[in-house]
N, C-alpha and C positions, 0 to 999 in steps of 0.2 A: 190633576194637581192644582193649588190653588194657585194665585196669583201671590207677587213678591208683597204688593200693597194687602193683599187679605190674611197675608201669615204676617205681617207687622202689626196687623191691627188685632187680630185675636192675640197677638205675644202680648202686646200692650197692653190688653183689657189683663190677661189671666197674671201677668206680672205684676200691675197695680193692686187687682184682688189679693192676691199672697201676700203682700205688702202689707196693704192694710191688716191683713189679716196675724202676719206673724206682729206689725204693733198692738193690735190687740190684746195678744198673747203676750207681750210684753211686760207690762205693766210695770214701767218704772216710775210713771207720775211725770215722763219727761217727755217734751212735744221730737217727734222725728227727728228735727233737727237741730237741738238739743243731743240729743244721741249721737246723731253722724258728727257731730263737732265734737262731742268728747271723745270718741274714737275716732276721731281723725289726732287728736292732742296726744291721745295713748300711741298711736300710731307712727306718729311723724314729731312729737313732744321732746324736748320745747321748743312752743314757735313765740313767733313773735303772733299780734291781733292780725297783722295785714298780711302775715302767712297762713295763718287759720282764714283768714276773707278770700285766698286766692284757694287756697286746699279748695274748701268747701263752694265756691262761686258766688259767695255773697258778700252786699258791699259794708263795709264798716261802720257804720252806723247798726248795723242791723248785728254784727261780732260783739260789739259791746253792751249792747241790753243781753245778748247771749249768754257774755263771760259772768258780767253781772248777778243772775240767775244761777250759773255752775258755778260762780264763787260763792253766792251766797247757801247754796246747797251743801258746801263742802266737798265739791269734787274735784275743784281745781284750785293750783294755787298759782298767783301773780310773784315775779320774783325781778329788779331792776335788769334791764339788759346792759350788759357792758359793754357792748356794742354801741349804742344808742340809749343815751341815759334817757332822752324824750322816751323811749317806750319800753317793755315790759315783757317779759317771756313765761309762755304759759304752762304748765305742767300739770298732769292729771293726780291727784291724791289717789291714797290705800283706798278709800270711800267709793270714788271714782273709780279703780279698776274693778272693785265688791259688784259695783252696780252695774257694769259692764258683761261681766263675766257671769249676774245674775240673770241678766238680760236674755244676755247669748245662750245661756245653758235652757232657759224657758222655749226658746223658738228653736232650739235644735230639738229640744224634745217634742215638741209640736209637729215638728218638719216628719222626725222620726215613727214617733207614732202614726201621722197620716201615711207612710211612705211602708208601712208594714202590710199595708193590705194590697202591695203589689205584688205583679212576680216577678222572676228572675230577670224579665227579658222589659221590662217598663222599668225597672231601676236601673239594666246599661243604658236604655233610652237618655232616661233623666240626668243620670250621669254624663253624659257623652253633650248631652244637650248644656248644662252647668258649665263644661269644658268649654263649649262653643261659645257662649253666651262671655264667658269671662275674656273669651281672646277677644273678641267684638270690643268689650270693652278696655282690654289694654291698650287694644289699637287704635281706639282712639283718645287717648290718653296721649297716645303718641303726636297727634297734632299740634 
């Protein structure tokens, strides 16, 4: 059985590969994170810039060349926040969701396709492993 340190490091390697690899197969013309910000917006929308900075872990300077970019793309729209007249609430457009859901439908058929040439008993694997992997991650969400 391996070691806990040599099954984090081969997760790590085969996770980044997939990754890059379902961006790949993307191709929306949008950088990663680009992506993860507009679906964090669809997700959690509307936020404010400094709730999209904390969603996603980056710092505001870096949300606004972001927004910038998805506004000027037409994917998102800016609207005053009533809250806070200083700042602005962000919303994803019809364009925006197009591109999301064109996105998503590319990498699942991707996913799908490669995942046909398993059998029965590698796809509960995969499955059961997806499961694990997600509670990892809500847990620590929880922090």
């Amino acid at each position: 059985m391996a070691t806990t340190s040599a099954i984090a490091a081969h997760l790590r390697i085969t996770i980044a590969r997939t990754a890059r690899r379902l961006r790949q197969e993307a191709g929306a013309g949008l950088s990663p994170t680009q992506t993860a910000a507009l679906a964090t917006i669809e997700r959690h929308g509307p936020l404010t810039p400094s709730e999209l900075a904390a969603h996603e872990r980056i710092q505001r300077p870096t949300v606004a060349r972001l927004l910038g970019r998805l506004e000027a793309d037409g994917l998102i729209d800016r609207a005053p926040d009533p809250a806070d007249r200083r700042s602005c609430l962000i919303s994803i457009t019809d364009e925006g969701r197009r591109l999301l859901k064109e996105v998503r439908t590319r990498k699942d058929a991707y996913l799908a396709q490669r995942l046909r040439g398993l059998d029965a008993d590698e796809l509960a694997t995969l499955d059961r492993a997806a499961a694990i992997l997600e509670r990892m991650l809500d847990e620590e969400g929880g922090r």
